[in-house]
C-alpha positions in Angstrom: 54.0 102.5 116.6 52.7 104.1 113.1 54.3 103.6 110.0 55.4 107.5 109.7 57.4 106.0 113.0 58.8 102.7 111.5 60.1 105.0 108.5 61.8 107.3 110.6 63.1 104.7 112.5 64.3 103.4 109.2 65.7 106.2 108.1 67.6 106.8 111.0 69.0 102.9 111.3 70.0 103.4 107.1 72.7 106.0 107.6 74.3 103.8 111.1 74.1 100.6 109.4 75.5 102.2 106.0 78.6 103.9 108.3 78.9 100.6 110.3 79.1 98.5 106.8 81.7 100.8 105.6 83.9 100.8 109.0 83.7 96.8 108.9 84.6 96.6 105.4 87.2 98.8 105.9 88.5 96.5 108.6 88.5 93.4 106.3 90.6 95.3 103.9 93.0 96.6 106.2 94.9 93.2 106.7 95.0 92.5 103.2 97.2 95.6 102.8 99.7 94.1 105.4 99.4 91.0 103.6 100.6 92.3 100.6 103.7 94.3 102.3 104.6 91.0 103.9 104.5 88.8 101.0 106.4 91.3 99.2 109.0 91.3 102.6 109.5 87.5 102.5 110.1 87.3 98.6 112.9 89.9 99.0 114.1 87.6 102.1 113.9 84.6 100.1 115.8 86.2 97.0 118.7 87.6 99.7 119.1 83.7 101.5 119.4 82.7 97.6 121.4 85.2 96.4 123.7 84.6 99.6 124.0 81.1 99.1 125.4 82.1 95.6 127.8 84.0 97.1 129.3 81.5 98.8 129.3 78.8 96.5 131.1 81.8 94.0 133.5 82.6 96.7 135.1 78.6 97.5 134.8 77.9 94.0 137.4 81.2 93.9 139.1 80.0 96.6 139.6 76.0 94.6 140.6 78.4 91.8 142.9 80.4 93.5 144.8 77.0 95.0 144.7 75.3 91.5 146.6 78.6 90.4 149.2 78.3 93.0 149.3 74.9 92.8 150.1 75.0 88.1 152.8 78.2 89.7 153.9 75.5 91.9 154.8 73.0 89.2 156.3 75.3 86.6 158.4 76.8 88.8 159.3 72.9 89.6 159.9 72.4 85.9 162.2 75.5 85.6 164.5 74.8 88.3 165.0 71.2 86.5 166.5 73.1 83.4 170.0 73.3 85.0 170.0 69.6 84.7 169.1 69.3 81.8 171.9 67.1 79.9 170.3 66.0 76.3 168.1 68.3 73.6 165.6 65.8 74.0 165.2 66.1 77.7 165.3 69.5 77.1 162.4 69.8 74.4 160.3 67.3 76.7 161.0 69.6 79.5 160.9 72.5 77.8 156.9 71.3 76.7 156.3 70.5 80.3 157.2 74.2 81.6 154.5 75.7 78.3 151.5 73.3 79.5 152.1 74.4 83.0 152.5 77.7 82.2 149.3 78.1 80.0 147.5 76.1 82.6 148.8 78.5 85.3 147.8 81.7 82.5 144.3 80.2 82.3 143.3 79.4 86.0 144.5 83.1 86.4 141.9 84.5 84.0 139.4 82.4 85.3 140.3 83.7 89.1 140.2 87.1 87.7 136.4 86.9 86.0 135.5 85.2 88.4 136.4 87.8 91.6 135.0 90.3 89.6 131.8 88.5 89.3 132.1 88.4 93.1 132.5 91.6 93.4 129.4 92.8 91.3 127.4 89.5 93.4 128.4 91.3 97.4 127.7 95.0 95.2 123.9 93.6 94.5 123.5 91.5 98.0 124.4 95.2 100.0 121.6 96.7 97.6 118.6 93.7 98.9 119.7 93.9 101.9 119.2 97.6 102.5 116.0 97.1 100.3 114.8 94.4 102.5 115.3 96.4 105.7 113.5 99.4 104.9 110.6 97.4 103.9 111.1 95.3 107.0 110.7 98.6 108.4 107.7 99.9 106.7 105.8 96.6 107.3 106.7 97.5 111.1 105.4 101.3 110.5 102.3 99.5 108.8 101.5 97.3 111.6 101.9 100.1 114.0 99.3 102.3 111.7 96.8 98.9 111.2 96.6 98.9 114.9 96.0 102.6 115.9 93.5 102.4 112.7 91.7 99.1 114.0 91.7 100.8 117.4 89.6 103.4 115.8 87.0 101.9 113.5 86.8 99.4 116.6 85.4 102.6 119.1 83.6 104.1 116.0 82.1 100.8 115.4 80.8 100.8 119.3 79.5 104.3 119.1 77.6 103.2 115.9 76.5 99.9 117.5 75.1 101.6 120.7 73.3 104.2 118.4 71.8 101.3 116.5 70.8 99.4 120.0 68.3 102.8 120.6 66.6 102.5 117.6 65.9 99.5 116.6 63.5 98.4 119.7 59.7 98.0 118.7 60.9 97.4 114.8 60.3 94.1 113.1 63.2 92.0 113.4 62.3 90.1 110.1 62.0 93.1 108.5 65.2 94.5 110.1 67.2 91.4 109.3 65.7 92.3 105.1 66.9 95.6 105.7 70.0 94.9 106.8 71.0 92.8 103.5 69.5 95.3 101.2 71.6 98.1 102.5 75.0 95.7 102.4 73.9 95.1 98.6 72.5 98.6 97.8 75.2 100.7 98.4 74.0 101.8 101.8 70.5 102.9 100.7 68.0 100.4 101.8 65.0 103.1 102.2 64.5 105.6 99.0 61.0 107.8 98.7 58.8 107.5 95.7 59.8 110.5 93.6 56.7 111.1 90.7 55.9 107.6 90.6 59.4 106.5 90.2 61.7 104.4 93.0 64.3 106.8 93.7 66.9 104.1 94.2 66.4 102.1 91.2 64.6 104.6 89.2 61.9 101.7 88.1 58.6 103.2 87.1 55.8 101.8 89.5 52.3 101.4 88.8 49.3 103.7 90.5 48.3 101.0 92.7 51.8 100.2 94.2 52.0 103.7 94.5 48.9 104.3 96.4 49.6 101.3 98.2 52.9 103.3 99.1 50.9 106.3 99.9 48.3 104.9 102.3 51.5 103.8 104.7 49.3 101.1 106.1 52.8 98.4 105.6 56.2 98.1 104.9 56.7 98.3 101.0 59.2 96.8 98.5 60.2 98.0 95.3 59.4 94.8 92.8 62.5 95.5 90.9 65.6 96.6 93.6 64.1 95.2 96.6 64.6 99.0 98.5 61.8 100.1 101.1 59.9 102.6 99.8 58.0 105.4 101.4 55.9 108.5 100.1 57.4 111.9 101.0 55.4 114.9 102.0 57.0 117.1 99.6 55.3 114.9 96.7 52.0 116.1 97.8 52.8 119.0 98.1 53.8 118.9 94.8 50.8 117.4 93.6 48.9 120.1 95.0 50.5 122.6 93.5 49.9 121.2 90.5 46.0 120.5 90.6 45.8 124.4 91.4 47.9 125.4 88.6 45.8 123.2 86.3 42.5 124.6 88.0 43.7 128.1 87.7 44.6 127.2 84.1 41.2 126.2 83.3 39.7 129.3 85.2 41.7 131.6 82.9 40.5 129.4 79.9 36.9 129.3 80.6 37.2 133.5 81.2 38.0 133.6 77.7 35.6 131.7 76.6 33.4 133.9 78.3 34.8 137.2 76.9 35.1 135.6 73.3 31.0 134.7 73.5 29.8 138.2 75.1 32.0 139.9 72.2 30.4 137.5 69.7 26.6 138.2 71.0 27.5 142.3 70.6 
């Protein structure tokens, strides 16, 4: 196999291994995105099971209130009933006390009962809101799984297609060189063969020296560039332009030395 073969090769093998990295990082990401949702899913269930148990607790804490309230009712009612027995002005001013405490305390667990339901209220308002959060994002995490696995499906046949087209080429190519190749593209941003473009690696844009470059040029090995570790091969088109050149300096120099000529015969008259 020549070298104009092995770069071809190359070439080739470059743009299936730079679509087959991208497919399989793709695929790495793609469960972190779940990842995320879910996370996000199981804090919102963990804030609901807390908020819940809250609830609760608020709710037989309302319930002890609401008995105590009964209860003080209870007693003062107790206390005025007694007033028709009442014989003496100090029984009556001792009773009379008894019926204020029980009253206040009764006034008092009242306002308590009544913050406190409210509180309720606003608590079973707030635990209806998480909940419908938490099961439309139970939902999406569902639609996302769902999408991960058509997606996976995919990249996983595009991944075989590129694998088989990979297979075909690389036969009869160095593996040592392949396995180098391999790493540089992962690290180069899918280029791990650039041409020499006027002296210059195209992928790192390093300036080379003339040997390297007609090292390059003669094609007689595989080639790195000292500085980005790329392959490197010469194109055709930059001898072509080189050619160009030399004739536009040699027609240059024609049209220079024709006046010259003209300038001396014009001198000699």
């Amino acid at each position: 196999m020549t070298m104009e073969e092995v770069f071809k090769k190359l070439r080739s093998l470059q743009e299936i291994l730079s679509q087959k990295f991208e497919i399989e990082r793709e695929m790495e990401e793609i469960p972190k995105i779940l990842a995320t949702r879910t996370e996000l899913l199981n804090r919102m269930k963990k804030s609901y099971l807390e908020k819940t148990q809250e609830y609760e607790t608020k709710s037989r804490y309302i319930d002890e209130l609401r008995n105590k309230a009964i209860e003080a009712e209870r007693v003062r009612e107790g206390f005025e009933k007694q007033m028709d027995m009442i014989q003496t002005q100090r029984e009556y001013e001792a009773l009379d006390k008894e019926i204020k405490d029980s009253g206040e305390k009764e006034q008092d667990l009242r306002r308590d009962l009544q913050r406190e339901e409210q509180m309720l209220i606003e608590m079973k308002v707030n635990l209806e809101k998480d909940e419908s959060m938490s099961s439309k994002q139970e939902e999406e995490v569902q639609k996302e799984q769902s999408r991960i696995k058509e997606a996976v499906q995919a990249k996983g046949k595009g991944l075989k297609t590129l694998e088989k087209k990979e297979k075909s080429i690389t036969p009869g190519l160095d593996e040592e060189i392949l396995f180098k190749f391999e790493r540089i593209i992962k690290s180069k941003a899918g280029l791990g063969i650039v041409p020499i473009e006027h002296g210059v690696c195209s992928g790192c844009h390093m300036i080379l020296t003339v040997q390297f470059v007609n090292d390059v040029h003669r094609g007689e090995g595989i080639m790195f560039c000292p500085n980005c570790s790329r392959i490197l091969f010469y194109q055709p088109e930059d001898l072509e332009e080189q050619g160009e050149e030399e004739e536009e300096s040699g027609e240059d120099s024609g049209e220079e030395d024709e006046e010259s000529e003209t300038d001396e015969a014009e001198d000699d008259d």
